[in-house]
C-alpha positions as a Markdown table, in Angstrom:
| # | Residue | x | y | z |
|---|---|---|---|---|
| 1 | Unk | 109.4 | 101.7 | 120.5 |
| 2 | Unk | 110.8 | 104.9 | 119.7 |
| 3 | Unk | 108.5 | 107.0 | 117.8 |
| 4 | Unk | 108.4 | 110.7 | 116.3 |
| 5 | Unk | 105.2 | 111.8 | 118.0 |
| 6 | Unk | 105.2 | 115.4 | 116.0 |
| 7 | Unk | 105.4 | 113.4 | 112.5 |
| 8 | Unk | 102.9 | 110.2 | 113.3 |
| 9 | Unk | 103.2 | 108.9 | 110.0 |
| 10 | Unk | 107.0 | 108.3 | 110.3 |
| 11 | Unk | 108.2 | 105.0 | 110.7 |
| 12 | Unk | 109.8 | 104.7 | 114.3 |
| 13 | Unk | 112.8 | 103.6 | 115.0 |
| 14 | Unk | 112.8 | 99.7 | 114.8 |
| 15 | Unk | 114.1 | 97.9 | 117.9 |
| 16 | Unk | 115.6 | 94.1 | 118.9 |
| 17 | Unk | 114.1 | 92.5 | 122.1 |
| 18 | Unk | 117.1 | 94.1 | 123.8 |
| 19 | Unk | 116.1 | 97.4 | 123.2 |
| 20 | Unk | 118.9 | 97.5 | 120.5 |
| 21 | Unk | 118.2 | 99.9 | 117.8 |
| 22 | Unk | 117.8 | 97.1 | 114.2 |
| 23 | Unk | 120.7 | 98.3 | 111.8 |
| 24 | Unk | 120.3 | 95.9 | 109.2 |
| 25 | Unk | 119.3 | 98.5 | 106.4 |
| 26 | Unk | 117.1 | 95.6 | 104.2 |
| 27 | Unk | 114.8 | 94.7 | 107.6 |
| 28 | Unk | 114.4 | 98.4 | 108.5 |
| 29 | Unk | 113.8 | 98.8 | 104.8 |
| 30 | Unk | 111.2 | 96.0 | 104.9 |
| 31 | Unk | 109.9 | 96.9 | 108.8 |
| 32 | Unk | 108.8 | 100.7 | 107.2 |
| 33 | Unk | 107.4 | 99.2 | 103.7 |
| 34 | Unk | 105.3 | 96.9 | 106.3 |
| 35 | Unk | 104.4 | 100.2 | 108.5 |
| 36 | Unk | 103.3 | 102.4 | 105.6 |
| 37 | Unk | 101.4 | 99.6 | 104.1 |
| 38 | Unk | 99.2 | 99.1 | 107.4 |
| 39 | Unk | 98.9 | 102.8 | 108.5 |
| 40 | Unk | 97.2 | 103.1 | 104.7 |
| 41 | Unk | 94.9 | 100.3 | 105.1 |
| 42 | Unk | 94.1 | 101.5 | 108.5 |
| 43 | Unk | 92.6 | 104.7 | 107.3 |
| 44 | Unk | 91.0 | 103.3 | 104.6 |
| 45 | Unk | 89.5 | 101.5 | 106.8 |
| 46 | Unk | 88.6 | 104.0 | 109.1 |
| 47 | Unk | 87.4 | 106.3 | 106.5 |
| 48 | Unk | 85.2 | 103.8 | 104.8 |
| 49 | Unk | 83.4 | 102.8 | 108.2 |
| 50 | Unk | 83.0 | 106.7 | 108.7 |
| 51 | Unk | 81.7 | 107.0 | 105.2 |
| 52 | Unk | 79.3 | 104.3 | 105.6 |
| 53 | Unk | 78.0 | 105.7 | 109.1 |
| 54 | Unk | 80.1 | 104.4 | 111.6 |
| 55 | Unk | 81.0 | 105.4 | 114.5 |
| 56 | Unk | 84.5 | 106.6 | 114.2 |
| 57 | Unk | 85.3 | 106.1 | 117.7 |
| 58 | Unk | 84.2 | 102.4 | 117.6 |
| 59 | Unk | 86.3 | 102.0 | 114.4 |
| 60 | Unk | 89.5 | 103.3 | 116.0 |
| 61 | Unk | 88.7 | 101.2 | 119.3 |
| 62 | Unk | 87.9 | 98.2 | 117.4 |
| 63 | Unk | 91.2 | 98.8 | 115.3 |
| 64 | Unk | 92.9 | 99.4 | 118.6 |
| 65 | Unk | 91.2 | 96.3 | 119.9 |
| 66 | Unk | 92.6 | 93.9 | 117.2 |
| 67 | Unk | 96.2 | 95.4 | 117.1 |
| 68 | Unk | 96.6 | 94.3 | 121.0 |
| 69 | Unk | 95.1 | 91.1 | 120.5 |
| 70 | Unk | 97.3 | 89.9 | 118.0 |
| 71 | Unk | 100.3 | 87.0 | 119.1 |
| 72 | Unk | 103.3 | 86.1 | 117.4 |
| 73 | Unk | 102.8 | 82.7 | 116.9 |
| 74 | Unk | 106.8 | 81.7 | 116.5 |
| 75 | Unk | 110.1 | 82.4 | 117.5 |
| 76 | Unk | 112.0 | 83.8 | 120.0 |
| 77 | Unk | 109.9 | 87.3 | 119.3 |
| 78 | Unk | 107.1 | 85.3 | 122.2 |
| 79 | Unk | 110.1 | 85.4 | 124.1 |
| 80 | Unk | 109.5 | 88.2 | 126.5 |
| 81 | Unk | 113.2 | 89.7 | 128.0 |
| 82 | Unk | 111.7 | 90.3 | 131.2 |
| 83 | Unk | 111.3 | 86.6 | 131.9 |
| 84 | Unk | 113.5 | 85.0 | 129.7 |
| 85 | Unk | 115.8 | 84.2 | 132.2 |
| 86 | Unk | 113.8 | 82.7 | 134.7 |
């Protein structure tokens, strides 16, 4: 996923399984809405645990955690290209 590490809150730049960059301007449109949506609830969250005496590394890990446990549970997005052929 392209991404503009010198702005981090800038929506990257949404890609198809093929590495394709997405052109349709109302799923980009609704791609970034999505983005800007969790990266706010993400430091809320991250702030409130620090506020109520968390640990903000454990937040942030925990947060990190459940972002790479999640599964798309339809569609040809489980699909990976790698071994989609085989």
């Amino acid at each position: 996923m392209s991404h503009d590490h010198s702005n981090p809150s800038a929506p990257p730049i949404w890609r198809a399984p093929d590495g394709s960059p997405v052109a349709c301007v109302e799923k980009i449109k609704v791609m970034n809405e999505n983005f800007v949506e969790l990266r706010q609830l993400a430091l809320d969250t991250l702030e409130d645990g620090v506020l109520m005496g968390c640990s903000e590394d454990q937040v942030r890990q925990c947060m990190v955690d459940m972002i790479l446990s999640l599964e798309c549970t339809f569609g040809p997005a489980r699909q990976d290209p790698k071994t989609a052929s085989r």
